[in-house]
C-alpha positions in Angstrom: -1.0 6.4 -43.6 -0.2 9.8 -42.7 1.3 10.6 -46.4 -1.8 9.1 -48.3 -3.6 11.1 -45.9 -1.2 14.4 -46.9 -1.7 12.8 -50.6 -5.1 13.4 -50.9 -5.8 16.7 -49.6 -2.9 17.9 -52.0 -4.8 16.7 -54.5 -8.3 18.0 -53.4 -6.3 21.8 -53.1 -4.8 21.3 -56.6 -7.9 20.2 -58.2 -10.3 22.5 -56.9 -7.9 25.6 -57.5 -7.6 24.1 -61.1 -11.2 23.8 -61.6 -11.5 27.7 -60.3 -8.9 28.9 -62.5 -10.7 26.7 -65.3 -13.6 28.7 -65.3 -14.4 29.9 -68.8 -14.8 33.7 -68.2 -18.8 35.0 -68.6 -19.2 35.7 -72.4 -20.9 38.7 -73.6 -24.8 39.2 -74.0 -27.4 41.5 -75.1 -29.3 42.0 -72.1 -29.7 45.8 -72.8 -29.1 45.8 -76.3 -32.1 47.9 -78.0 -33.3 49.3 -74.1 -35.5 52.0 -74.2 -35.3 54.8 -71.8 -36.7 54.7 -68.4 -38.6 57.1 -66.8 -36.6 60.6 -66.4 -34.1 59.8 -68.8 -33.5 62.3 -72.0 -32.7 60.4 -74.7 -29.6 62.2 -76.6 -29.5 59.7 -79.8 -32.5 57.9 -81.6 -35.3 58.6 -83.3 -35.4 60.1 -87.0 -33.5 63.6 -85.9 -30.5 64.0 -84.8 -30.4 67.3 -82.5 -28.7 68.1 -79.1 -25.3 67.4 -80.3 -22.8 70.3 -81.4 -18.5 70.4 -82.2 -16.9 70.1 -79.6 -14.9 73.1 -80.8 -16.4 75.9 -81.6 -19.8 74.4 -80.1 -21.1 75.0 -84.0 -24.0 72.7 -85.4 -22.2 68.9 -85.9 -21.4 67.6 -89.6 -21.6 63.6 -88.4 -23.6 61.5 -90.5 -27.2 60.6 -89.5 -29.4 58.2 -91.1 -31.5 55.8 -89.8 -31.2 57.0 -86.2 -27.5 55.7 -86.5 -24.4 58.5 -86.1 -21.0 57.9 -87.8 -18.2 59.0 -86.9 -17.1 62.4 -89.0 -14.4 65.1 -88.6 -14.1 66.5 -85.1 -14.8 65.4 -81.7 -19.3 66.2 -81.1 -20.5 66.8 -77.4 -24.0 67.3 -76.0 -25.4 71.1 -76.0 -26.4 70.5 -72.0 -24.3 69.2 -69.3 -24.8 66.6 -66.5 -23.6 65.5 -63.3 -24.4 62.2 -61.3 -25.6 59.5 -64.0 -27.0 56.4 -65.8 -25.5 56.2 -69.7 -26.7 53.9 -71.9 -25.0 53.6 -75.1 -24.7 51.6 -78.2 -21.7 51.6 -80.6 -20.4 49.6 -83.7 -16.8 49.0 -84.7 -15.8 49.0 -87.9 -13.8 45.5 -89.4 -10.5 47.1 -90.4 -7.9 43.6 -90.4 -5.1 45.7 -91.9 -5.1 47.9 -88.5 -3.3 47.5 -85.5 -3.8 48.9 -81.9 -5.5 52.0 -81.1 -5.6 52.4 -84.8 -8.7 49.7 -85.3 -11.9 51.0 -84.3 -11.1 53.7 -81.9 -13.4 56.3 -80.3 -14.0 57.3 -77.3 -17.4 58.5 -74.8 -15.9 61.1 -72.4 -18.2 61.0 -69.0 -18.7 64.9 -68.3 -16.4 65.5 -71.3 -13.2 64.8 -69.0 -13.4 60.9 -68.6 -12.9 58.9 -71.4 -14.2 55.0 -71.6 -12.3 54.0 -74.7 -14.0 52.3 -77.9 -12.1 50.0 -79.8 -11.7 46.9 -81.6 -10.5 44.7 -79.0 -12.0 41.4 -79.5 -10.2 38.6 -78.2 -6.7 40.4 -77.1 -5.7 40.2 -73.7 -7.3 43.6 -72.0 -4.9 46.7 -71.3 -6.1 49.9 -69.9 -6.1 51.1 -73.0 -8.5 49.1 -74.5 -12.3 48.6 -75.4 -13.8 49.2 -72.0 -11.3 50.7 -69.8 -11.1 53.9 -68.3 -8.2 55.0 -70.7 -4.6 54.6 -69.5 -6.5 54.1 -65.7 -8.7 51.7 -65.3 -8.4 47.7 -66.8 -11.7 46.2 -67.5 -12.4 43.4 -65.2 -13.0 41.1 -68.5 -12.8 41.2 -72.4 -16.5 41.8 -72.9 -15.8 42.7 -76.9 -17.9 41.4 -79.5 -16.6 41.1 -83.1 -16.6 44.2 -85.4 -19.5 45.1 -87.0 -21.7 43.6 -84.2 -24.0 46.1 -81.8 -22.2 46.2 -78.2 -23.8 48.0 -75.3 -21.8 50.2 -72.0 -24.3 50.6 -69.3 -22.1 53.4 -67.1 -22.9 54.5 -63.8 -20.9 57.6 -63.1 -21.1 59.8 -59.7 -18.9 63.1 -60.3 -15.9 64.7 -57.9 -16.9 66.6 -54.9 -14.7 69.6 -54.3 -15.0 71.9 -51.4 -13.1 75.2 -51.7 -11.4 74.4 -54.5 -10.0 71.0 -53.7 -11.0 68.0 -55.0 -12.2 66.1 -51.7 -13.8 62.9 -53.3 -12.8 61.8 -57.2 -15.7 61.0 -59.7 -16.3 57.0 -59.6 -17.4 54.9 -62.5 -19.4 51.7 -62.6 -19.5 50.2 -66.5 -21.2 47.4 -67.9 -20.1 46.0 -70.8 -22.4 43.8 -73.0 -24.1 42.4 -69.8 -21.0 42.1 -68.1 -20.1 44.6 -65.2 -16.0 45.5 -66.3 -15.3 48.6 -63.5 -17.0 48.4 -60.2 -17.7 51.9 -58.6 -13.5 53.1 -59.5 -12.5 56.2 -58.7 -11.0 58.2 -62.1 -9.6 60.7 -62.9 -9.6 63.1 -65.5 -8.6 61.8 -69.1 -6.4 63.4 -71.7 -7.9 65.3 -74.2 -12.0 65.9 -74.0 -13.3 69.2 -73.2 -11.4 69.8 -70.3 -14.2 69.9 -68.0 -12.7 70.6 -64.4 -13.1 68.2 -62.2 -16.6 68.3 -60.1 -18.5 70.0 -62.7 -21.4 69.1 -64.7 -20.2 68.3 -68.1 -21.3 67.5 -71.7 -21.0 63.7 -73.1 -18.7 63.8 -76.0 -18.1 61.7 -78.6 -14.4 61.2 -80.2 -13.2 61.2 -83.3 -10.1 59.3 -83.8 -10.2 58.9 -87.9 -12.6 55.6 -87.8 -15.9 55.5 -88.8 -17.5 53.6 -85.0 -20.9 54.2 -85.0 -23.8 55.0 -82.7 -27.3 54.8 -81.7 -29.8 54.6 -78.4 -27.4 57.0 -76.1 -29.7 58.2 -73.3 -29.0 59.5 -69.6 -31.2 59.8 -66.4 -29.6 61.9 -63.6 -29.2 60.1 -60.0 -28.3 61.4 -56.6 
């Protein structure tokens, strides 16, 4: 009696941790795909004009292409004329479908938070997620989930970003990061650091959003910001 007894409850534990780690993951969605900006927001892409944005270096007017309120990628990094602290960032971007390229050679960009903090763009659809992937926080944070779409399909980041607190010179609190990804929340309120590359923004100051280039043509539209507390 007492081994049936043992029997079943093994088999209750086994199936109910099978049926947990059988959960299909949550797929992505385009809850915010198209959302316009709320009240107090700027909106830094969209519309017929494309203004706000300058090279990164040199800070001289940007060559990107603009058409149709969509940006493409060109030569040179681009970063916002004004600068910004403690934030909500919506953006939508487009990968490109290159099958002959491999790794961060397919589709990669990049949108660095206060130009220091880079949330990598890539084509990463269907790989097993690395930190240096679509959605991660690069080489720091590992997205939660894949929440890639295919190439050439509109994806959303919905980023909540707080910035370092520094008292007399010291960083006393790093920034933190909350991203959404295609309706599905990836990094919960992380602490980051600051990313290779960018503008080199020290840490706990208000910085520019900056777009990368890394040599593929992502695109963008709808980017707009609304400073928090």
């Amino acid at each position: 009696m007492r081994s049936t007894v043992l029997s079943m409850i093994f088999c209750l534990v086994f199936s109910g941790a099978f049926s947990r780690a059988a959960e299909p993951p949550p797929q992505p969605c385009d809850t915010t795909l198209g959302a316009k900006a709320p009240a107090g927001a700027s909106v830094l892409l969209g519309g017929e004009r494309f203004e706000g944005w300058v090279q990164a270096a040199g800070k001289t007017p940007s060559n990107w292409r603009f058409a149709d309120g969509i940006l493409t990628v060109g030569h040179g990094d681009v970063m916002t004329d004004k600068t910004f602290g403690c934030f909500e960032l919506h953006v939508e971007f487009n990968v490109p479908y290159m099958p002959d390229a491999h790794g961060q050679g397919r589709g990669n960009s990049g949108v660095y938070l206060t130009g220091n903090y880079e949330l990598q763009v890539l084509d990463s659809y269907g790989l097993d997620i690395q930190d240096n992937d679509c959605g991660a926080i690069y080489h720091q944070i590992k997205p939660a989930f894949n929440a890639c779409k295919p190439p050439l399909q509109w994806q959303t980041y919905d980023v909540t970003f707080h910035k370092a607190k520094v008292d007399d010179g010291k960083v006393v609190k790093k920034a933190r990061v909350t991203v959404v990804q295609n309706g599905i929340k990836i990094i919960d309120d992380a602490e980051i650091s600051p990313s290779p590359g960018g503008g080199g923004t020290p840490e706990g100051q208000d910085g520019p959003i900056l777009l990368q280039d890394h040599g593929n043509p992502i695109q963008y539209r709808n980017i707009w910001i609304k400073p928090i507390e």
